[in-house]
C-alpha positions in Angstrom: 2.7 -15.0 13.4 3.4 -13.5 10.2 5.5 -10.6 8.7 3.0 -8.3 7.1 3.1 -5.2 5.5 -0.1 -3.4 4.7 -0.4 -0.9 2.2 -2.8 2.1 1.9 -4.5 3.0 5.3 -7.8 4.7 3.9 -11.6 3.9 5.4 -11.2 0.2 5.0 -7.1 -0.1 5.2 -6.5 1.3 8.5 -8.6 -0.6 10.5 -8.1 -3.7 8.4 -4.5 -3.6 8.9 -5.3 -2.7 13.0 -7.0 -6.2 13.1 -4.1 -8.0 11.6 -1.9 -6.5 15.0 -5.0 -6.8 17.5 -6.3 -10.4 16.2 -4.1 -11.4 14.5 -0.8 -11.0 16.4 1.2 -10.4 13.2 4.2 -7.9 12.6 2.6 -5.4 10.8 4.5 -2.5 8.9 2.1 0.3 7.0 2.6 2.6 4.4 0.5 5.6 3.4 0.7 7.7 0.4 0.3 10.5 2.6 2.6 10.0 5.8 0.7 11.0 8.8 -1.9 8.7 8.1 1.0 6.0 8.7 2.5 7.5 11.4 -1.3 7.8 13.3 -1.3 4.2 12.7 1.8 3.1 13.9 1.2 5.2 17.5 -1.9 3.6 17.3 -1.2 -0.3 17.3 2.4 -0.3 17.8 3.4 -1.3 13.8 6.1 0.5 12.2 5.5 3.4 9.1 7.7 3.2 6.1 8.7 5.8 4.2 7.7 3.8 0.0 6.1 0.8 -0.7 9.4 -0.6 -1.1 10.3 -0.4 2.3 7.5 -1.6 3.6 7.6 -4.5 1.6 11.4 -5.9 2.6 11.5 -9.1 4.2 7.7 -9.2 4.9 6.0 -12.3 4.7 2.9 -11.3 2.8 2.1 -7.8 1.1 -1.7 -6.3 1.5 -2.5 -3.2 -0.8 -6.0 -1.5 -0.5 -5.5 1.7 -2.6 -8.0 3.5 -4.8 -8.0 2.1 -8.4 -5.8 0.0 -11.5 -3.7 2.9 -11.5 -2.9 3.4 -7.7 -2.2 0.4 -7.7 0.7 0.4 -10.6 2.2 3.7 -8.7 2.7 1.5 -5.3 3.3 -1.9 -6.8 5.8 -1.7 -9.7 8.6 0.9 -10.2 11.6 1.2 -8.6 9.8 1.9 -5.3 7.3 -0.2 -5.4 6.4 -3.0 -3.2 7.7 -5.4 -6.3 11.1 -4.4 -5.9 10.9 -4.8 -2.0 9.6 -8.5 -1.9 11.5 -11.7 -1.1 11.4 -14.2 -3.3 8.1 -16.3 -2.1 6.5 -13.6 -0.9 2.8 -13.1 -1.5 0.8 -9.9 -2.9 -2.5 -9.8 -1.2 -4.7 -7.1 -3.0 -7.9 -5.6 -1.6 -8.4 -3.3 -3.9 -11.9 -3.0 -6.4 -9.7 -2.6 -9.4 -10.3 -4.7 -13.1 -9.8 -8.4 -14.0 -7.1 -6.7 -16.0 -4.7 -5.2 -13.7 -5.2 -8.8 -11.3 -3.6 -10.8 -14.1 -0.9 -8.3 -15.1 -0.2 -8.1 -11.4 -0.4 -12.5 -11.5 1.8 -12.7 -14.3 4.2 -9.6 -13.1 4.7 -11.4 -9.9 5.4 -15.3 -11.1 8.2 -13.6 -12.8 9.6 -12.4 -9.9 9.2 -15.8 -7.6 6.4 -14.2 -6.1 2.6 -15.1 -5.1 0.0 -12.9 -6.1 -4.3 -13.6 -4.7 -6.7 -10.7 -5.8 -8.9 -10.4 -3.0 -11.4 -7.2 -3.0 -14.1 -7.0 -0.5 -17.2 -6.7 0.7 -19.1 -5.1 4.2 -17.9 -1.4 4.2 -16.2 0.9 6.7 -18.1 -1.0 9.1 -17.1 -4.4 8.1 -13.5 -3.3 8.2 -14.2 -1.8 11.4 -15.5 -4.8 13.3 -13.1 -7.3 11.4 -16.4 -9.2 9.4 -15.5 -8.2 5.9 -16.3 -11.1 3.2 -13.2 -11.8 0.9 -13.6 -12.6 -3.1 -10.3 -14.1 -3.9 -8.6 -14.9 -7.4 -5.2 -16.4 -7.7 -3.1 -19.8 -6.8 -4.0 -22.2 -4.4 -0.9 -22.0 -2.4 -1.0 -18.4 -2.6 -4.5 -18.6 -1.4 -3.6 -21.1 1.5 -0.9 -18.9 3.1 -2.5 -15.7 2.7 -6.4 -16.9 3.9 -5.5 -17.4 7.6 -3.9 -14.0 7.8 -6.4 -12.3 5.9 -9.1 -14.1 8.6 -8.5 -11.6 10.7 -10.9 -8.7 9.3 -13.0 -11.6 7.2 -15.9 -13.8 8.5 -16.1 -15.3 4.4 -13.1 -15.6 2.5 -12.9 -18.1 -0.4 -10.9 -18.8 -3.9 -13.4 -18.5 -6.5 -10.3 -19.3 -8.9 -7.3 -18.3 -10.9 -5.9 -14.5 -10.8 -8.5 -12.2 -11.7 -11.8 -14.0 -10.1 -12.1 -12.2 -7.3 -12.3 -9.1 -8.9 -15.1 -10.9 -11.1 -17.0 -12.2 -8.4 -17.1 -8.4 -6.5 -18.3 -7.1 -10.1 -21.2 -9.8 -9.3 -21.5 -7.8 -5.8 -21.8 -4.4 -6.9 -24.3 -5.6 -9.9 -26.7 -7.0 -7.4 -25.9 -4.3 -4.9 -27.5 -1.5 -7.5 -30.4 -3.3 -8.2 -31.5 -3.8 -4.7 -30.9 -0.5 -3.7 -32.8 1.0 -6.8 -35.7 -1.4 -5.9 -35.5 -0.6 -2.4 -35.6 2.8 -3.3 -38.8 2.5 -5.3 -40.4 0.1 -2.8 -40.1 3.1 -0.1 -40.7 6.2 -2.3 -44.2 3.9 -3.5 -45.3 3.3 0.4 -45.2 6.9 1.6 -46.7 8.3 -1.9 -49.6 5.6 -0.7 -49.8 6.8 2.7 -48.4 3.6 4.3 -46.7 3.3 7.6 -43.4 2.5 6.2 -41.8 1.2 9.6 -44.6 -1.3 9.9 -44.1 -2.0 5.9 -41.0 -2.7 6.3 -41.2 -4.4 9.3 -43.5 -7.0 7.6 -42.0 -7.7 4.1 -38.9 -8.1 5.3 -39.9 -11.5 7.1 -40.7 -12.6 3.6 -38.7 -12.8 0.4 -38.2 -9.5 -0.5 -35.9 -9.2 2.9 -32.3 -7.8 1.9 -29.1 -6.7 4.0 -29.9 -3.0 2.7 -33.2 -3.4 3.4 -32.3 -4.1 7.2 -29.7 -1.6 7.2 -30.3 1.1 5.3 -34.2 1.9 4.8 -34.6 3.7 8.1 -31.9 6.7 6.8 -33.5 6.7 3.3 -36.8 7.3 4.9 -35.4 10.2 7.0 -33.3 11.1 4.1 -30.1 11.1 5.9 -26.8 10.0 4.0 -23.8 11.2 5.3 -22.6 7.9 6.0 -21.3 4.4 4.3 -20.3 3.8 1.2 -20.1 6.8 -1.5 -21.7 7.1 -4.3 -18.8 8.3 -6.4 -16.7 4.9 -5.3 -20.1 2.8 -6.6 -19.7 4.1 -10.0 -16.4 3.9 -10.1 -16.9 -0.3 -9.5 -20.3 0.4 -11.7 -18.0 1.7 -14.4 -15.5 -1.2 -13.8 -18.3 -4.0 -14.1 -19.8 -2.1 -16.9 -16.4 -2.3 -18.8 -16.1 -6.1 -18.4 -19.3 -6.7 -19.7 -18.6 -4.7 -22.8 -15.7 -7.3 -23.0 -17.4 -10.6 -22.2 -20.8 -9.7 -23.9 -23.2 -10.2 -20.7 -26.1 -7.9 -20.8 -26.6 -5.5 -17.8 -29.4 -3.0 -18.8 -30.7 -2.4 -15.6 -27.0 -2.0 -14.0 -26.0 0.8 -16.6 -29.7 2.2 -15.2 -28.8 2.6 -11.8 -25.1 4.1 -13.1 -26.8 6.6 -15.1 -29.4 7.4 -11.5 -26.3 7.8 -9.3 -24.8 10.2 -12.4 -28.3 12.2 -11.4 -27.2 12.1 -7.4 -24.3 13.3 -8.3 -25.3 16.3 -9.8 -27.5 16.6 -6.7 -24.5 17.2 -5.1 -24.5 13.5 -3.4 -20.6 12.8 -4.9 -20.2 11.9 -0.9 -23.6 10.9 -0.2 -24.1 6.7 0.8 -25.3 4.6 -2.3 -28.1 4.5 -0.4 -29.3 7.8 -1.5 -30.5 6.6 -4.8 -33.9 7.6 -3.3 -33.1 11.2 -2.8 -34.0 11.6 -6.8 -37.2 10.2 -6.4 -38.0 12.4 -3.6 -37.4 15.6 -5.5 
C-alpha cells in the first residue's frame, strides 16, 4: 500500500483516484480546486480532502495531478502552495494531464532539483475508461520513477508503458489524438456517404467492420452519430485543445499534419454549431446540415 495523494477530481480524476482506494488499497488524500468536489470524494471512498496542493502532497508517497492544461498545472505544482513544496524528498509526481512536451520537462528538471521523481503519464479511454478502471497510460520520464509509480497507477490502467525520457508520454498521446481525428472524420464521411446512398447503415456497418476498416470509434460511436445524439463522451472543445497542443509540436519538430489541422478547423465549424460540449464524435453533425 502506498501513500497517495491525487490531485484534481474532474471527469477522469475522481473516479481515477476512487480506484486507487477501491483496487488499489492505497491511502489516498485528494484535492480539488473547488472544495466540495473533494469533500464529495472523501465521504465517498473514505480518503481525506486537503485544503492546497501542498497539503495534500506532505508525506505522500507518490503525487497524481489530472488538471486542465500547462498552466493548471504550474498553479497546483509550483508556488508556495504547490504540491512541490509539500513533497518528501523521493517522492514521485505522477501527471495525467494532456498538457505539452514543454511543461513535462520543465516539471522533469524542476523536480530532480528538488530530490524528486517526476513520470508524465496522460491518458487514453475517456470518462468511461476512468470509470471502469481500463484507461491506457502513455508514460515519459525515469525508469525508477516509472517502476514505482506503474503498479499504483495499474489500478485505473489495463496498458501502461514508458515510451521514454520526460516528455514522451505527452508525445505519444499527441500520436493518439492525431489518429483519433482522422478516424473520426473518416467515419464521419463513411456514414454521412451510406445514408446519402440509401444504404442500411446498421447492416453497413455491421459488415465493414469485420474487415479492415473496423475501428474502436467505429464500434462505439457510429450508432449515436447516426441518430445524431452527442451529449456524451469526450468534448469537442477539450479535442482542440490537445489538437492545438499536437499542432504546436509539429510546428516545432517540422512533421507535416495537413489533414490533422483539417479536422481542427471542422471541429472550429461544430463549435460554432454550438457543439463546444458536444462528443468529438459529432464531427458529422456538419455534414448533416
Amino acid at each position: 500500500m502506498a501513500k497517495v495523494a491525487f490531485i484534481g477530481l474532474g471527469v477522469m480524476g475522481f473516479p481515477m483516484a476512487g480506484h486507487l482506494v477501491t483496487k488499489g488499497k492505497h491511502e489516498v488524500t485528494v484535492y480539488n480546486r473547488t472544495p466540495a468536489k473533494a469533500e464529495a470524494w472523501a465521504a465517498k471512498f473514505g480518503g481525506r480532502a486537503a485544503p492546497t496542493p501542498k497539503a495534500a502532497a506532505e508525506g505522500q508517497d507518490l503525487v497524481m495531478a489530472c488538471v486542465g492544461n500547462d498552466d493548471d498545472l504550474r498553479s497546483v505544482i509550483l508556488g508556495e502552495n504547490g504540491a512541490f513544496a509539500g513533497m518528501k524528498a523521493g517522492a514521485i509526481l505522477v501527471d495525467h494531464t494532456t498538457a505539452s512536451a514543454d511543461i513535462a520537462r520543465e516539471l522533469d528538471a524542476d523536480a530532480k532539483k528538488r530530490g524528486l521523481g517526476f513520470v508524465d503519464a496522460p491518458v487514453s479511454g475517456g470518462q468511461a475508461g476512468a470509470e471502469n478502471g481500463v484507461l491506457t497510460v502513455m508514460c515519459g520520464g525515469d525508469e525508477k520513477a516509472y517502476a514505482t509509480a506503474e503498479p499504483v497507477i495499474a489500478a485505473y490502467a489495463r496498458m501502461c508503458r514508458r515510451l521514454g525520457p520526460a516528455g514522451s508520454g505527452q508525445l505519444t498521446k499527441m500520436v493518439n489524438q492525431i489518429c483519433i481525428a482522422g478516424l473520426v472524420e473518416a467515419l464521419s464521411e463513411g456514414i454521412h456517404f451510406a445514408k446519402k446512398a440509401g444504404l442500411d447503415v446498421n447492416a453497413v456497418i455491421d459488415t465493414i467492420s469485420k474487415g479492415a476498416a473496423q475501428s474502436w470509434q467505429m464500434e462505439n460511436r457510429y450508432k449515436t452519430m447516426d441518430e445524431g445524439k452527442f451529449d456524451f463522451g469526450f468534448a469537442v472543445e477539450w479535442m482542440r485543445k490537445d489538437l492545438s497542443i499536437c499542432l504546436a509540436e509539429a510546428r516545432r519538430n517540422g512533421a507535416s499534419l495537413p489533414v490533422t489541422a483539417l479536422v481542427d478547423n471542422f471541429y472550429s465549424e461544430v463549435q460554432r454549431m454550438g457543439g463546444s460540449r458536444w462528443d468529438t464524435s459529432s464531427l458529422i453533425a456538419r455534414l448533416q446540415r
